[in-house]
C-alpha positions in Angstrom: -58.2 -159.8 35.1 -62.1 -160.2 35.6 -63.1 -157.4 33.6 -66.8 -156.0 35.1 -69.3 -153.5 33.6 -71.7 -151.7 36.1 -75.0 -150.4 35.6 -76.5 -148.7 38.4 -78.5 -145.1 37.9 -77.6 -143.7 41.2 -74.3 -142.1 40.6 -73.1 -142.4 43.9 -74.0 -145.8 44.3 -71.8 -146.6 41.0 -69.2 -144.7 41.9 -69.1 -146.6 45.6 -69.5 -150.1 43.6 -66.9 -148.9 41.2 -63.8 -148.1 44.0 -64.7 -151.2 45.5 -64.3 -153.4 42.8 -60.8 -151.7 41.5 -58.9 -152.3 44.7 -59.0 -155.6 44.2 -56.1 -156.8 42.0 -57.8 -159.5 39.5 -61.0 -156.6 39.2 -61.3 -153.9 36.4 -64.3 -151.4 36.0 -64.0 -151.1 32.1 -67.1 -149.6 32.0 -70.1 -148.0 34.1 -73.7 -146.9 32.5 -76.6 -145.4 34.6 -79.4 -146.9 32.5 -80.4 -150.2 31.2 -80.2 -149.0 27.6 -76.8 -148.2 27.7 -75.9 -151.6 28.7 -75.6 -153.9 25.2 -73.9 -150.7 23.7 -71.4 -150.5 26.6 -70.8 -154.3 26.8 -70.3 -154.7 22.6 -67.7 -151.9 23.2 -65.5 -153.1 26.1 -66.4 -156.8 26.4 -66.7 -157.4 29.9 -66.8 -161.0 31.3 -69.1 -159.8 34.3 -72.6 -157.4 34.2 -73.3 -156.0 37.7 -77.1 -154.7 36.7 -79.3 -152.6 39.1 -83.1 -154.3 38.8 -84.9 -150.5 38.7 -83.3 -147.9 36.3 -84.7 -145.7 33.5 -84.9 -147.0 29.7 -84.9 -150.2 30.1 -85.0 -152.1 33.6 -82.0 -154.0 34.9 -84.0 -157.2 34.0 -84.8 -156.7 30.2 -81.1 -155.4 29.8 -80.0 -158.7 31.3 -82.1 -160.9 28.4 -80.7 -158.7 25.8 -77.0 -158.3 27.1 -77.2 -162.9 27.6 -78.5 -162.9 23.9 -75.6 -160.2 22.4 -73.3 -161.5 24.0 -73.5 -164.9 25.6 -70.0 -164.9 26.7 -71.0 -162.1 29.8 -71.8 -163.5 32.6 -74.5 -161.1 34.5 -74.9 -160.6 38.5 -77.8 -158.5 39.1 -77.5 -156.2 42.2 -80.1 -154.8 43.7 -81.5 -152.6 46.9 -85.0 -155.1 46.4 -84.3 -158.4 47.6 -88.1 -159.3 46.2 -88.9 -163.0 45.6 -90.5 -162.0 42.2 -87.0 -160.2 40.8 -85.2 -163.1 41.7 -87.1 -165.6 39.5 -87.7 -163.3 36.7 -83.8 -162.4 36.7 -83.2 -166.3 36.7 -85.3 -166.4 33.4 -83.3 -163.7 32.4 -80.1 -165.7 32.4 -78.6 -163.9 35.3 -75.8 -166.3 36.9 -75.8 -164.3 40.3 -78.7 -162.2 42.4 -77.1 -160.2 45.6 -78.6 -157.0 47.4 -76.9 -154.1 48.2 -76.8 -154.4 51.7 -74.7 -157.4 51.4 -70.9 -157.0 52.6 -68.4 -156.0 50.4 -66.6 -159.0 50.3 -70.2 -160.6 49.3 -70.3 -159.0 46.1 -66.9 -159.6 45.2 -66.6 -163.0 45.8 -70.0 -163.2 43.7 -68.2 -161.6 41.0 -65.5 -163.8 41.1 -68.0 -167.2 41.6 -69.8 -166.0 38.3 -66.7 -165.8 36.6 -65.7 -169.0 37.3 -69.4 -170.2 35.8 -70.8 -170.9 39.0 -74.3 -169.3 40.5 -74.7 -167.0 43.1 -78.1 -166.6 45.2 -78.4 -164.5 48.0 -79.6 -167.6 50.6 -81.9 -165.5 52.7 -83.7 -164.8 49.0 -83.4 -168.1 47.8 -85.2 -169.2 50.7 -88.3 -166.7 50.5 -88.2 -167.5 47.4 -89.0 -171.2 46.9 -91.2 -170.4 50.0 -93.3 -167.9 48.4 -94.0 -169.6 45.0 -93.7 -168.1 41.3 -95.7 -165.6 40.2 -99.1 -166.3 39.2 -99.6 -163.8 37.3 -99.5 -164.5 33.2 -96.7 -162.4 30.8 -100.3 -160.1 30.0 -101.8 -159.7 33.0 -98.5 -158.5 34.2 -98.3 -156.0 31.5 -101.8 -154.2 32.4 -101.4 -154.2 35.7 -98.0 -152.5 35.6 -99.4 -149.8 32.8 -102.5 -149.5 35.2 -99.9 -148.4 38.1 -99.8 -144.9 37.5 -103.5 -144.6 37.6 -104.3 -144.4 34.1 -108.2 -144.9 33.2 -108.7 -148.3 31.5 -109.2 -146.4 28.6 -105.8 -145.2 28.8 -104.3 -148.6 29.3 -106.0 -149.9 26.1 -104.9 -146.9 24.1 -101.3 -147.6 25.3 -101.4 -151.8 25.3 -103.3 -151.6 21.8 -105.8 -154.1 23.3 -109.5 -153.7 23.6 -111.4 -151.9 26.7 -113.3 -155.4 27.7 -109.5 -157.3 27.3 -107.9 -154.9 30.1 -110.7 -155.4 32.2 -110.9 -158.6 32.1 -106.6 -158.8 32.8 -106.9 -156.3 35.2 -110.2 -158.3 37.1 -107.9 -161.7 36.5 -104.9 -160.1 38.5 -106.8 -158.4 41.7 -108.4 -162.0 42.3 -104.6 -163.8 41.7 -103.6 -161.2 43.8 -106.5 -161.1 46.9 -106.7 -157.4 46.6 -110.2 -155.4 46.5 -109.0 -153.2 44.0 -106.5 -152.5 41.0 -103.8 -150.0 42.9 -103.9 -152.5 45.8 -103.1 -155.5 43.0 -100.4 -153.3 41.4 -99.1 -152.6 45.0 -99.0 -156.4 46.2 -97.6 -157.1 42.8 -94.5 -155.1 42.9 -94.0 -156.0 46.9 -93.7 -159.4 45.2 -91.5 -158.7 42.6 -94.0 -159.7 40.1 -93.9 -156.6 38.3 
């Protein structure tokens, strides 16, 4: 049996994903967590051989739970699964140490066969993705830059990003001035907005 963990924070989604996988007769479910810190916990405590990780969930994002769930426990193979079949997520979930990438929208058969693929050590990219995504490029963007821009999303004051970052007023400006230029956008909601289209955030 290919035992799988899910992590997806829309309950109905989960439960969907869930009854899919368990009709199939080499598929268990032995566990299934709606946020990215409940992921190591549930993985140390039923030791799945697949992850099936939404990218966007509270705590922790689907990504950061897929570096900590490869270094825990290196034996779990991780498919990340997501409605936002961005460029950006695909590389960053790569760096991860995710073994698969498919969207939601995929057929059903898609996704299980990726399960199964992963499990057998292969790698599975959504084509379509993988395409767009040697197409469009990596993201320019530095780890930092990154950072600010994504605390400067919810339209903090740069004071407020400092405060929260523990960096310097002139350092976020200068980030923040860095990434609207690497961007092409006129100001800093614009960058954060092109940013996250990307995937880049």
């Amino acid at each position: 049996m290919i035992k799988v963990l899910l992590a997806d924070d829309q309950a109905l989604v989960r439960g969907a994903l869930a009854a899919m996988l368990s009709i199939e007769s080499d598929i268990e479910v032995v566990a299934e967590v709606g946020s990215g810190d409940e992921v190591v916990p549930a993985a140390q405590r039923t030791s799945p051989d697949v992850a099936l990780l939404d990218v966007q969930m509270p705590g922790k994002d689907g990504l950061t739970a897929a570096a900590e769930l490869r270094k825990a426990m290196p034996g779990c193979r991780v498919v990340v699964c997501t409605t936002f079949g961005r460029p950006g997520y695909l590389a960053r979930a790569m760096a991860a140490g995710a073994a698969g990438f498919v969207v939601k929208d995929a057929p059903p058969e898609q996704l299980v066969e990726a399960v199964r693929r992963v499990h057998a050590g292969l790698r599975v990219v959504d084509p379509a993705l993988a395409a767009e995504s040697l197409a469009s490029g990596a993201s320019p963007l530095t780890e930092r830059e990154r950072e600010v821009l994504l605390a400067a999303s919810d339209g903090g004051t740069v004071s407020d990003v400092a405060r929260t970052l523990h960096l310097s007023e002139g350092t976020v400006r200068n980030h923040l001035s860095s990434a609207i230029g690497k961007t092409g956008a006129r100001t800093r909601a614009e960058a954060a907005r092109l940013a996250e289209d990307r995937g880049w955030l």
